[in-house]
One Martini backbone bead per residue (centre of mass of N, CA, C, O) as a GRO file, in nm:
protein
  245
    1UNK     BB    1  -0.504  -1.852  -3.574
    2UNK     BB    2  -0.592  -2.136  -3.496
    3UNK     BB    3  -0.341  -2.281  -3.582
    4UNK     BB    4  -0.170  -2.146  -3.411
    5UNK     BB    5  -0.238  -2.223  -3.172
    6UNK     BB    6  -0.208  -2.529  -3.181
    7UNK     BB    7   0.098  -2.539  -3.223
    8UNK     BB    8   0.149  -2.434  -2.963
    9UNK     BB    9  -0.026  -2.626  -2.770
   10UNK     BB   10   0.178  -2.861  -2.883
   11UNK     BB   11   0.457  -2.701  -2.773
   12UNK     BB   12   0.375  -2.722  -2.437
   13UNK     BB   13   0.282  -3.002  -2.438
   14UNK     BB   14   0.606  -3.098  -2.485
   15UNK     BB   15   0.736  -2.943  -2.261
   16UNK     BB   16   0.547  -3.087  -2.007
   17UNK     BB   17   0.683  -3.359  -2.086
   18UNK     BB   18   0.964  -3.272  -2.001
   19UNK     BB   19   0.925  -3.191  -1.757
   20UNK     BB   20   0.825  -3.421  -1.601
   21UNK     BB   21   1.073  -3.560  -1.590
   22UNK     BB   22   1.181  -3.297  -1.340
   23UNK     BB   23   0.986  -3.243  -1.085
   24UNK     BB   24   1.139  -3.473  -0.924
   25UNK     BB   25   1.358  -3.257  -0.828
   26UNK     BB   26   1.234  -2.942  -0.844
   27UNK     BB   27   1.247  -2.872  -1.154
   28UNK     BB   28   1.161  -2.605  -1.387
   29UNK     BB   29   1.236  -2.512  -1.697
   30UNK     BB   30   1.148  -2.167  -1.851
   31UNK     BB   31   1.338  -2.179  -2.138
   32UNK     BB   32   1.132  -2.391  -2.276
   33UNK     BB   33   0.953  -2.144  -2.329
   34UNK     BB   34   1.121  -1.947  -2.564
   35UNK     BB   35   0.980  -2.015  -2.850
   36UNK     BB   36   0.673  -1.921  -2.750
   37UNK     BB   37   0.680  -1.613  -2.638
   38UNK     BB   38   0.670  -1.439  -2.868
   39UNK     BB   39   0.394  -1.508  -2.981
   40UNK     BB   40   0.245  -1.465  -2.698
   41UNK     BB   41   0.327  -1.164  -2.691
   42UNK     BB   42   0.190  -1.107  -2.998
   43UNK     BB   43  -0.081  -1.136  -2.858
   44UNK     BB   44  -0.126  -1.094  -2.589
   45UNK     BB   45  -0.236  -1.087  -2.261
   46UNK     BB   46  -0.500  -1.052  -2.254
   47UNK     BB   47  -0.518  -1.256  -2.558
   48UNK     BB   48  -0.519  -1.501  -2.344
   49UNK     BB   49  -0.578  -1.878  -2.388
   50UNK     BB   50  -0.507  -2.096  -2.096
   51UNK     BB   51  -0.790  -2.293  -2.093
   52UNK     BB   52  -0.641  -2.650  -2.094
   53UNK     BB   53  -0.452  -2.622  -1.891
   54UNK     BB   54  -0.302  -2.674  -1.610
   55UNK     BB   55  -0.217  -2.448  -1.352
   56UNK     BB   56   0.104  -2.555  -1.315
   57UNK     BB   57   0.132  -2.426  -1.654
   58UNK     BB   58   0.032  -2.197  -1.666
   59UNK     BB   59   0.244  -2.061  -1.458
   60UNK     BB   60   0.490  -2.129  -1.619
   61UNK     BB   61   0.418  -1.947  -1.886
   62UNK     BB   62   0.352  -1.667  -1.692
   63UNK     BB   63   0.664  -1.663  -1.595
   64UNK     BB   64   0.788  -1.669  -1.878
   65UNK     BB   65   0.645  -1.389  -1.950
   66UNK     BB   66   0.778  -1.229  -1.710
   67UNK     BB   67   1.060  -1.240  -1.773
   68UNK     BB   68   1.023  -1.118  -2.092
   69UNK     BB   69   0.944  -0.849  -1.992
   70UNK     BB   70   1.167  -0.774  -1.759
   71UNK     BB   71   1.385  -0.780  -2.001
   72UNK     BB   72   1.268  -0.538  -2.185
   73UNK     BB   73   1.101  -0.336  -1.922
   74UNK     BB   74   0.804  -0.463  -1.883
   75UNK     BB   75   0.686  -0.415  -1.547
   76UNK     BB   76   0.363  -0.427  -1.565
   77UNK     BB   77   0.345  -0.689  -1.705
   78UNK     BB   78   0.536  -0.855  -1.520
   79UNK     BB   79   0.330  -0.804  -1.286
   80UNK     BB   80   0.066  -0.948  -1.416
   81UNK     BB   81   0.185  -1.171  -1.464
   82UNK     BB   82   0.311  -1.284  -1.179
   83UNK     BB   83   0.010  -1.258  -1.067
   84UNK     BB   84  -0.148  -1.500  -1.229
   85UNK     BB   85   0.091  -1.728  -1.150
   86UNK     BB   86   0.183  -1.683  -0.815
   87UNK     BB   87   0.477  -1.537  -0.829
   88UNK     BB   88   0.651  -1.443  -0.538
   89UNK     BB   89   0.956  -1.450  -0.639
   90UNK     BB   90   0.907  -1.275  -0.895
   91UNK     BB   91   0.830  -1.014  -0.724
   92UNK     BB   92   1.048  -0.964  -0.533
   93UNK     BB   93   1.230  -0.916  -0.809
   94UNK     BB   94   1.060  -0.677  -0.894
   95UNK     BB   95   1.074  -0.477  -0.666
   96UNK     BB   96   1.374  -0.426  -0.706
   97UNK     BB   97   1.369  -0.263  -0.943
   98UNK     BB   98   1.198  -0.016  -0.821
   99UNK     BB   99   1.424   0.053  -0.634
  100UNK     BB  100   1.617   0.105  -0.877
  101UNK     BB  101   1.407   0.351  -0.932
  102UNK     BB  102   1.265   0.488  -0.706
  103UNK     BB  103   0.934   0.336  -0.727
  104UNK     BB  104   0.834   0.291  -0.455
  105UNK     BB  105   0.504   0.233  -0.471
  106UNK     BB  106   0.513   0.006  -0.631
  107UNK     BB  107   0.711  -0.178  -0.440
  108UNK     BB  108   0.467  -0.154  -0.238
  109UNK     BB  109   0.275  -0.326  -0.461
  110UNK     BB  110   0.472  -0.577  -0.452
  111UNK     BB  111   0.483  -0.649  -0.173
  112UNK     BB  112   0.205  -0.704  -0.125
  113UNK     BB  113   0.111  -0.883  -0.328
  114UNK     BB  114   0.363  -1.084  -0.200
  115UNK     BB  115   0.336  -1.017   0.125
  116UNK     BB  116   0.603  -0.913   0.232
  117UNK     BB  117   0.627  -0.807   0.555
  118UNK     BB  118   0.933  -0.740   0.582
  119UNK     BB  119   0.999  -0.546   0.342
  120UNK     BB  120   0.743  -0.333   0.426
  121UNK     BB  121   0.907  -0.268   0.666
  122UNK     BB  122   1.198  -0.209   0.589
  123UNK     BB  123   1.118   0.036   0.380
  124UNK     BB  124   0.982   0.206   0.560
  125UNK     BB  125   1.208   0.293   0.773
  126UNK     BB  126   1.394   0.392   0.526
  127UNK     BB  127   1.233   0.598   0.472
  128UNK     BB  128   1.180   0.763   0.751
  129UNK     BB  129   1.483   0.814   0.755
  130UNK     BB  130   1.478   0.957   0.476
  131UNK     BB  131   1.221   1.157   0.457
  132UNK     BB  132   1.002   0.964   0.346
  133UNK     BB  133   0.681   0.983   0.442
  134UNK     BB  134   0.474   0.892   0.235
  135UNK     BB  135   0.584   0.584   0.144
  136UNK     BB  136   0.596   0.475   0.444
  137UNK     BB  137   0.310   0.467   0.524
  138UNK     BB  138   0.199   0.284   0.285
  139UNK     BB  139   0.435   0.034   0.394
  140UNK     BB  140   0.258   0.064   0.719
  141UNK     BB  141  -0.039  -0.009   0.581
  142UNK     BB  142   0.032  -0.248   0.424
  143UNK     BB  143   0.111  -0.485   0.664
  144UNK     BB  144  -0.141  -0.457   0.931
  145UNK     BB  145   0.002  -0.423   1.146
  146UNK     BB  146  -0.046  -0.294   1.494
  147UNK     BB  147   0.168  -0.267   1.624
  148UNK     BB  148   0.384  -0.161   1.412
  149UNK     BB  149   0.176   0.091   1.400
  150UNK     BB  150   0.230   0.202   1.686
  151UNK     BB  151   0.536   0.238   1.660
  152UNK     BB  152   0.494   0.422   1.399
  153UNK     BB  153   0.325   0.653   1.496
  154UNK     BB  154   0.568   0.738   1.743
  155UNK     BB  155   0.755   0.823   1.508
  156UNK     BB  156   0.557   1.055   1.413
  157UNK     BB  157   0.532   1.224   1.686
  158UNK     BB  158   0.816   1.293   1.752
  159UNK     BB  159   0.845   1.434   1.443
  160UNK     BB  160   0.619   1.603   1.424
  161UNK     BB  161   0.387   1.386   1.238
  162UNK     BB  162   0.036   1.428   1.244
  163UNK     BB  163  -0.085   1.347   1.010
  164UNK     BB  164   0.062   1.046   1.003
  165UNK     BB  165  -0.034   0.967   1.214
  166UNK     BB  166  -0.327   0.993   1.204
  167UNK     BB  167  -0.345   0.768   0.961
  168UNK     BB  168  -0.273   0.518   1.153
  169UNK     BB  169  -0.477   0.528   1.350
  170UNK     BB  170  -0.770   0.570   1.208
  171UNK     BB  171  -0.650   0.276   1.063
  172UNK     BB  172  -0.695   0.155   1.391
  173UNK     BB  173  -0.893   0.281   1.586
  174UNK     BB  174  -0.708   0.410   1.833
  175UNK     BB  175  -0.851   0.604   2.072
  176UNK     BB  176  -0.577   0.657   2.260
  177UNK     BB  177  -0.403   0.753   2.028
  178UNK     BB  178  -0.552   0.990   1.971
  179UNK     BB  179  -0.554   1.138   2.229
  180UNK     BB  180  -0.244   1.168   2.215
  181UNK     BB  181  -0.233   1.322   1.958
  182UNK     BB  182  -0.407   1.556   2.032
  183UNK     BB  183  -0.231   1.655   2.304
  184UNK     BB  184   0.014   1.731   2.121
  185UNK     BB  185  -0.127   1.894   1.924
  186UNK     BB  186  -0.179   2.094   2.161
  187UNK     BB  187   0.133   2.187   2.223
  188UNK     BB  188   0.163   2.234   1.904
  189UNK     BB  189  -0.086   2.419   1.811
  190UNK     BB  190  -0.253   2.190   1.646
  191UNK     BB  191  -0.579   2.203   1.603
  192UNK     BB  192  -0.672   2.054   1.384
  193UNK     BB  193  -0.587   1.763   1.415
  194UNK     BB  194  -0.695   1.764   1.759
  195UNK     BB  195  -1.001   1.748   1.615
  196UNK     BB  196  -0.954   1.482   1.460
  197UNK     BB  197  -0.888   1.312   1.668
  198UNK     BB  198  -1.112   1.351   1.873
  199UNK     BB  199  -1.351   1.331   1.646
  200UNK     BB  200  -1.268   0.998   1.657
  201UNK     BB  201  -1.281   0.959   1.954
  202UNK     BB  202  -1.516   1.106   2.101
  203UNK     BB  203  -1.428   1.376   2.223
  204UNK     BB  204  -1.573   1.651   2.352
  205UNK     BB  205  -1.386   1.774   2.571
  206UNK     BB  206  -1.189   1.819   2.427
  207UNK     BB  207  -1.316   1.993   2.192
  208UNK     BB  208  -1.360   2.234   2.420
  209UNK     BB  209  -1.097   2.270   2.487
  210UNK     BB  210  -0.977   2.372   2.194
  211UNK     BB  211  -1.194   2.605   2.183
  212UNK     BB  212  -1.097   2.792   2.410
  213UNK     BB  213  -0.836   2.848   2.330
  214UNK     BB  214  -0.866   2.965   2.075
  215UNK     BB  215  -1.012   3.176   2.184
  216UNK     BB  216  -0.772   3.271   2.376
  217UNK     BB  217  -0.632   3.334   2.017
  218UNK     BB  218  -0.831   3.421   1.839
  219UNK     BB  219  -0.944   3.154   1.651
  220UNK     BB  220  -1.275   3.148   1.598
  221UNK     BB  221  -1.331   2.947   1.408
  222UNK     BB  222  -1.223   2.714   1.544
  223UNK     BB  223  -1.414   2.719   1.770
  224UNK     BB  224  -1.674   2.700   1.614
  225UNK     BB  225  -1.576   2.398   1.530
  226UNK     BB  226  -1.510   2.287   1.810
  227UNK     BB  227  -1.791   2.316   1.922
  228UNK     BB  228  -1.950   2.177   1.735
  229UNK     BB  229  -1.817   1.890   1.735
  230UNK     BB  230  -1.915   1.926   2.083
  231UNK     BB  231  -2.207   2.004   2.125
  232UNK     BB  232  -2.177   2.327   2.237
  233UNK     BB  233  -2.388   2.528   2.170
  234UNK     BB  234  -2.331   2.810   2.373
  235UNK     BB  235  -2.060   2.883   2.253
  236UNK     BB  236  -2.170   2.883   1.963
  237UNK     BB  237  -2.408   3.119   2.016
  238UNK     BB  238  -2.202   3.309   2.124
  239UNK     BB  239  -2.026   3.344   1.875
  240UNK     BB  240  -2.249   3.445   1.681
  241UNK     BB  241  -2.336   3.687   1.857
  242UNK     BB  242  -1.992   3.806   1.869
  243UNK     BB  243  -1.947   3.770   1.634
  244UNK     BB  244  -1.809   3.841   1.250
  245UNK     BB  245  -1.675   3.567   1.113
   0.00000   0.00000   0.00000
């Protein structure tokens, strides 16, 4: 094995210094590890140890088996190579594999990887447009840019997603925007979400408000929760006093 490994680390020196020859135009060609990549694969991703390397050549190794684990179909381990290699412009192209693929989450979770918030911008918009609304949150929980959850959260809000509006707000602690969907919530007797929204938001006042409804909806359960969460005593213990739920 000591042997194996000394041939190879031979033969990345001999092409690293061939590299070098190149570096001046800016291109270093990853093909010319494809030699020992079959090694390198049948060694195992976890049982490599290339610290002996300087950082981008270590780089162009782990990126040239990350190009042939995704030529073979093995994106997970293609993904963990171009994570230690720091290739993001080869996650952004194995994003896309994930795409024809339809596993969003994946795509979601390698263009996090790879930074790119326009990507997860634009993907996000055509789930949400094509009603595929939990990969949406996902891919614009994953941007954090505030300003543009706040314009997602208005367009769930909109589609009467307060669940997904829910988690954008509460993810951003936007205590105006809880306000207003709580009382969205209250229009279309969502008493659930609007109690959830008030009670993050700190307004005891509209949870009050919540309890007296359900109240006059006979929701007893609702209303004696939404006084609770209100620290409303009193409606607290006319509910237990009088009723029997």
């Amino acid at each position: 094995m000591q042997h194996d490994e000394r041939i190879i680390k031979k033969m990345v020196t001999n092409i690293a210094e061939e590299n070098v020859k190149v570096m001046n135009q800016g291109s270093v060609d990853n093909n010319k590890y494809s030699n020992i990549v079959a090694s390198l694969m049948k060694k195992g991703l976890e049982n490599l140890n290339l610290s002996m390397f300087s950082p981008d050549l270590r780089g162009e190794i782990l990126s040239a088996l990350g190009d042939e684990y995704r030529r073979k179909g093995n994106l997970p381990l293609a993904l963990k190579s171009y994570v230690l290699a720091a290739a993001k412009d080869k996650l952004n192209a194995l994003a896309e594999d994930y795409e024809k693929l339809m596993q969003w989450d994946n795509e979601i979770e390698v263009y996090r990887l790879a930074g790119n918030k326009d990507k997860l911008m634009e993907l996000g918009k055509r789930c949400l447009n094509d009603g595929k609304f939990e990969p949406a949150l996902k891919a614009f929980l994953a941007v954090g840019d505030s300003t543009k959850l706040l314009e997602v959260g208005e367009l769930y809000i909109d589609r009467h997603r307060y669940d997904y509006a829910y988690e954008i707000f509460s993810s951003i602690k936007d205590k105006d925007k809880l306000i207003e969907l709580g009382n969205k919530c209250i229009d279309d007797k969502e008493y659930g979400y609007a109690m959830k929204a008030f009670e993050l938001a700190g307004d005891k006042e509209k949870l009050s408000v919540v309890g007296d409804l359900c109240i006059k909806e006979n929701q007893v359960a609702k209303a004696l929760e939404a006084y609770s969460l209100a620290g409303n005593q009193v409606m607290v213990e006319f509910i237990k006093q009088n009723f029997n739920e």
